[in-house]
BAVO-565339 format. One line per field, with one value per residue (C-alpha): residue number from 1; x, y, z. Coordinates in nm, 2 decimals. Each point is the difference from the previous one (the first is absolute). Layout:
<sites>
pos: [NUM_...]
c1: [X_...]
c2: [Y_...]
c3: [Z_...]
</sites>
This chain:
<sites>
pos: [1_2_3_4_5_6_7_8_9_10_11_12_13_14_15_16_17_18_19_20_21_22_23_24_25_26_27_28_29_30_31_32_33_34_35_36_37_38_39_40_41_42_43_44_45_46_47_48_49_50_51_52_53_54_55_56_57_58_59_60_61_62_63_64_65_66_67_68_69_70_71_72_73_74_75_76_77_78_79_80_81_82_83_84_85_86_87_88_89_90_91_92_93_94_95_96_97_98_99_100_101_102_103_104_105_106_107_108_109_110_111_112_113_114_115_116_117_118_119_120_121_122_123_124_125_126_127_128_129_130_131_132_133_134_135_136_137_138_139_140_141_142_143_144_145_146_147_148_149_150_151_152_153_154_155_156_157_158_159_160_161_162_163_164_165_166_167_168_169_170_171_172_173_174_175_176_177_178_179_180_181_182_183_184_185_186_187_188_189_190_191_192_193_194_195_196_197_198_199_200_201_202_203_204_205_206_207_208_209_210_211_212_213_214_215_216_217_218_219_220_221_222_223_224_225_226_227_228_229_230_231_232_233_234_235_236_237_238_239_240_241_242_243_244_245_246_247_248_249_250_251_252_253_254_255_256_257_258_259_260_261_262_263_264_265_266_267_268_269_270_271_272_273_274]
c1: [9.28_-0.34_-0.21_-0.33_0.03_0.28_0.08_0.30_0.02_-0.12_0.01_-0.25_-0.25_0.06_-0.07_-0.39_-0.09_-0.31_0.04_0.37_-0.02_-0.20_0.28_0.21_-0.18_-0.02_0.41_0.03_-0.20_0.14_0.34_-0.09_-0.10_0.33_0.19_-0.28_0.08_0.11_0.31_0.13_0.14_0.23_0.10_-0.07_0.32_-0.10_-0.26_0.20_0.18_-0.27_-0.22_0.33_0.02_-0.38_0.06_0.26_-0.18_-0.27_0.14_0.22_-0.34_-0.12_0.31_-0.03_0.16_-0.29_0.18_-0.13_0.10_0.21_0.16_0.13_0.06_0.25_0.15_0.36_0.11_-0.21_0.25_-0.15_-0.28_-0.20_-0.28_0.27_0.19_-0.33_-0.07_0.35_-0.04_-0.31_0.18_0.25_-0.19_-0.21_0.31_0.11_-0.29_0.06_0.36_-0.17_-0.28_0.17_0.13_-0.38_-0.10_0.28_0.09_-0.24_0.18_0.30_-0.16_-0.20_0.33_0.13_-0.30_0.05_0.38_-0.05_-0.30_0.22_0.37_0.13_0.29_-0.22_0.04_-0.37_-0.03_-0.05_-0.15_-0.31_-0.01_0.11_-0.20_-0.05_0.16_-0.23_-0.17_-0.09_-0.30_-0.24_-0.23_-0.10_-0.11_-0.11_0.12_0.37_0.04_0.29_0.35_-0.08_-0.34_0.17_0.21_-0.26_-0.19_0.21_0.11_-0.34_-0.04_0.30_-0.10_-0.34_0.18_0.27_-0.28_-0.18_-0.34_-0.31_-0.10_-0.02_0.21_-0.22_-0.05_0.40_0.10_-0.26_0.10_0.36_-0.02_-0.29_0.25_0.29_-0.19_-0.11_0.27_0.20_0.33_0.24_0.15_-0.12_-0.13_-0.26_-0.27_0.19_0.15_-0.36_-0.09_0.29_-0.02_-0.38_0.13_0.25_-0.27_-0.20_0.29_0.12_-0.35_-0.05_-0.29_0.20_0.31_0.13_-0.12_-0.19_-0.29_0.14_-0.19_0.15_-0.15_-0.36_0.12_0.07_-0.29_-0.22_0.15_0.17_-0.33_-0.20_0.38_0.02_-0.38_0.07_0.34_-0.21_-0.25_0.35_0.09_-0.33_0.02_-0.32_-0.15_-0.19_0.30_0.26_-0.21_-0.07_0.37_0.07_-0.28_0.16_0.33_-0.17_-0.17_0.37_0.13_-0.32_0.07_0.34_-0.08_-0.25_0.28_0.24_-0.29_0.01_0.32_-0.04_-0.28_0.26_0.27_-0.31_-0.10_0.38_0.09_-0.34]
c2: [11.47_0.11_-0.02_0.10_0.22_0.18_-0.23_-0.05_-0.36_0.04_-0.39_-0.07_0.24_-0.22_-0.34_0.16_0.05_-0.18_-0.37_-0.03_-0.13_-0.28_-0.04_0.01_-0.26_-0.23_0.01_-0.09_-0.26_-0.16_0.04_-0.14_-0.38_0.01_0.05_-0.21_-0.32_-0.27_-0.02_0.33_-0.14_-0.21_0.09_0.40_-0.01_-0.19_0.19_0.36_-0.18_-0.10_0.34_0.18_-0.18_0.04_0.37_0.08_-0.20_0.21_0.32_-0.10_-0.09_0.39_0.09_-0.19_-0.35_-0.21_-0.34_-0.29_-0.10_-0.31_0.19_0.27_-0.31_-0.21_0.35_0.05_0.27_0.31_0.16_-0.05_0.20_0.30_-0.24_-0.21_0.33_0.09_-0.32_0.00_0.36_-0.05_-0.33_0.25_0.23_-0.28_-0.13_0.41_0.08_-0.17_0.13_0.36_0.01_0.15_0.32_0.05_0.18_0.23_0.04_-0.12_0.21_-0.20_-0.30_0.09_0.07_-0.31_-0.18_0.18_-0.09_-0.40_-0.03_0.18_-0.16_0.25_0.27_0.27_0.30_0.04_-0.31_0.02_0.35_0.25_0.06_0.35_0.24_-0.12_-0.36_-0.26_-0.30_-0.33_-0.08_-0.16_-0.10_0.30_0.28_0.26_0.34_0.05_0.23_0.24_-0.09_0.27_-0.12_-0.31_0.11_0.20_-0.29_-0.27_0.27_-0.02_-0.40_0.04_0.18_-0.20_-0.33_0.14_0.18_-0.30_0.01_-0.21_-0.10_-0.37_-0.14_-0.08_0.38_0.13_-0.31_0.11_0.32_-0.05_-0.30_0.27_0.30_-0.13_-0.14_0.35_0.16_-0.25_0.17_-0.22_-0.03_-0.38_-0.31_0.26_-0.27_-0.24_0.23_0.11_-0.34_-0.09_0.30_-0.07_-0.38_0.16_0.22_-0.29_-0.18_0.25_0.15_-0.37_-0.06_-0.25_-0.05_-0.34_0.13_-0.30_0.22_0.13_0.31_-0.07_-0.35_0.17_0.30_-0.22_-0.22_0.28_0.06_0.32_0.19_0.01_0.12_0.26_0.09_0.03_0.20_0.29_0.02_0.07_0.25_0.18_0.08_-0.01_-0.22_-0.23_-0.12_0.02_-0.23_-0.23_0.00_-0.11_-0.25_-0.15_-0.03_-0.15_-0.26_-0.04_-0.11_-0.21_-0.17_-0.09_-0.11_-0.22_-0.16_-0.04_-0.16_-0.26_-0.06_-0.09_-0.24_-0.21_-0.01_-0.11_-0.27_-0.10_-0.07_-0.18]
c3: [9.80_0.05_0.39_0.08_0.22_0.22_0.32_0.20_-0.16_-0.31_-0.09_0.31_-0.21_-0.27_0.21_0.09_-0.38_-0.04_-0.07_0.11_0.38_-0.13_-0.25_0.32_0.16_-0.28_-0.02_0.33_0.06_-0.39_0.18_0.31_-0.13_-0.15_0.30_0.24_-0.23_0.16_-0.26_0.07_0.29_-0.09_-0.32_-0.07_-0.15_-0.31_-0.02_0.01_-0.29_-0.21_0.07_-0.10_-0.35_-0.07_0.10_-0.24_-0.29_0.09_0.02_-0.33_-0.21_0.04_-0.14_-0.35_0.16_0.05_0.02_0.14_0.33_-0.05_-0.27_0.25_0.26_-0.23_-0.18_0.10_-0.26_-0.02_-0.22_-0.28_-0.22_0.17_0.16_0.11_0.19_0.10_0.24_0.11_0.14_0.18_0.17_0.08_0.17_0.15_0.20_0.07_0.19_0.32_0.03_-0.04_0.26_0.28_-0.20_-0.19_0.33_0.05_-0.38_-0.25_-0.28_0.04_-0.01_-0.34_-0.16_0.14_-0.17_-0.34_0.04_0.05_-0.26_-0.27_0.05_-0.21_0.06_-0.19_0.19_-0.03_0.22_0.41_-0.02_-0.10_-0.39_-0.09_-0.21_-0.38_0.10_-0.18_0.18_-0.14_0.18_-0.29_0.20_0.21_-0.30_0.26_-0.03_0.14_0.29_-0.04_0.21_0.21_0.08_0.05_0.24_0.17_0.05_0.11_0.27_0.11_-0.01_0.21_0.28_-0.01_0.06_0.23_0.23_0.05_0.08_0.07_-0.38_-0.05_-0.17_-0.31_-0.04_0.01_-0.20_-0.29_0.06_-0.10_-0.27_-0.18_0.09_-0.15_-0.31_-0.05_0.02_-0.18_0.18_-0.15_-0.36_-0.01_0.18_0.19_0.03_0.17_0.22_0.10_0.10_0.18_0.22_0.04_0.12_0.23_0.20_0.03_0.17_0.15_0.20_0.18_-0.30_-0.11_0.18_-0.13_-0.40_-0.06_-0.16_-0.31_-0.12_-0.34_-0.06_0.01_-0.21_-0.25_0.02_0.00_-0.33_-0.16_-0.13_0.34_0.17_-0.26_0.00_0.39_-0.01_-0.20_0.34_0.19_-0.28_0.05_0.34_0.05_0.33_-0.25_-0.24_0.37_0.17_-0.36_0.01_0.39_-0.06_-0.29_0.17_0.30_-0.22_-0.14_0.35_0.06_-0.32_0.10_0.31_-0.13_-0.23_0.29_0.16_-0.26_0.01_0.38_-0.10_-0.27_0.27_0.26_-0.23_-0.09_0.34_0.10]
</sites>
């Protein structure tokens, strides 16, 4: 992971980079007409539900699943071929995330292997933990240069102590941080991606952003499409303050995105009980 310049909270650095408080700003206000509509008091619940199905369809879409929505809505059995396995992970991990938010900030490295455990349902010994040296990963999608295991290791160490310090970053910033982290480093032997955006959901719930989840990051991510994510992973990869902040604005245009469908889906249920 790559900061421009030495600081005592490195990610606040970050959240000055040219372009990205306006970023910032733009996030919050997206996320606060969600949560000022008249709907989300009554039923938030319903809409938790429906921002959690978008989210994994999402999330799943990036990873080679892009299914429509009714079709992941009325699916029961996701054991099925490799796109089918695909969406039934990411609904997984969708559901996992709020059971996980109050161990992220003491032990973020157990709740990444928990992640990598519940999206793979497998007994693999290569599941629930950091790949090894020379261990392959299926990643397809992601064709960037793979970081060692010891580089790996090195680095989620550091992502560790980032998140378990604290600090005053916004949330936009650390929740770029580690979704473009972990896609970099691809730690995992499989099912990196959707890992990546689960964890970026979780700090997003879990840094009062978005504390009933009803702004899914991954909805946006998707919509955005899979070239502009990947065009905007390499300015993470760079580490240079040009392609960071392209990256922490794409992901704030992501949760704007998501937002705005969540939004919608308050208007329909406004309309519906007019």
């Amino acid at each position: 992971m790559s900061t421009t310049g030495a600081s005592a909270d490195p990610l606040a650095t970050l959240g000055s980079l040219p372009g990205v408080p306006e970023s910032v700003e733009s996030v919050r206000k997206s996320v606060d007409r969600v949560y000022g509509h008249r709907i989300m008091r009554r039923r938030s619940n319903e809409i938790t539900g429906e921002a959690a199905l978008r989210g994994a369809r999402g999330s799943a879409s990036l990873s080679g699943a892009d299914w429509a929505l009714e079709e992941v809505r009325r699916r029961t059995d996701f054991s099925g071929d490799d796109e089918a396995r695909v969406v039934g992970a990411s609904l997984r991990l969708t559901a996992e995330a709020g059971q996980l938010l109050s161990i992220w900030r003491q032990s973020p490295l157990r709740v990444l292997a928990r992640l990598h455990l519940v999206a793979a349902a497998s007994k693999d010994d290569r599941v629930g933990r950091p790949r090894q040296e020379g261990e392959p990963v299926d990643e397809p999608l992601v064709e960037l240069p793979l970081p060692s295991a010891a580089e790996v290791h090195r680095r989620l160490e550091g992502l560790s102590e980032l998140i378990i310090a604290g600090g005053s970053a916004p949330a936009l910033v650390t929740a770029a941080i580690v979704h473009g982290e972990l896609l970099a480093l691809r730690p995992f032997t499989s099912h990196n991606g959707l890992v990546a955006r689960t964890a970026e959901r979780i700090v997003l719930v879990g840094s009062g952003l978005d504390p009933k989840s009803v702004c899914p990051a991954e909805v946006g991510h998707g919509e955005l499409g899979r070239a502009a994510y990947l065009a905007a992973l390499d300015g993470y990869v760079s580490g240079t303050p040009e392609g960071m902040a392209a990256w922490i604005a794409h992901c704030g245009k992501a949760i704007e995105l998501g937002a705005r469908e969540s939004t919608a889906v308050c208007e329909a249920l406004q309309r519906g009980a007019a």
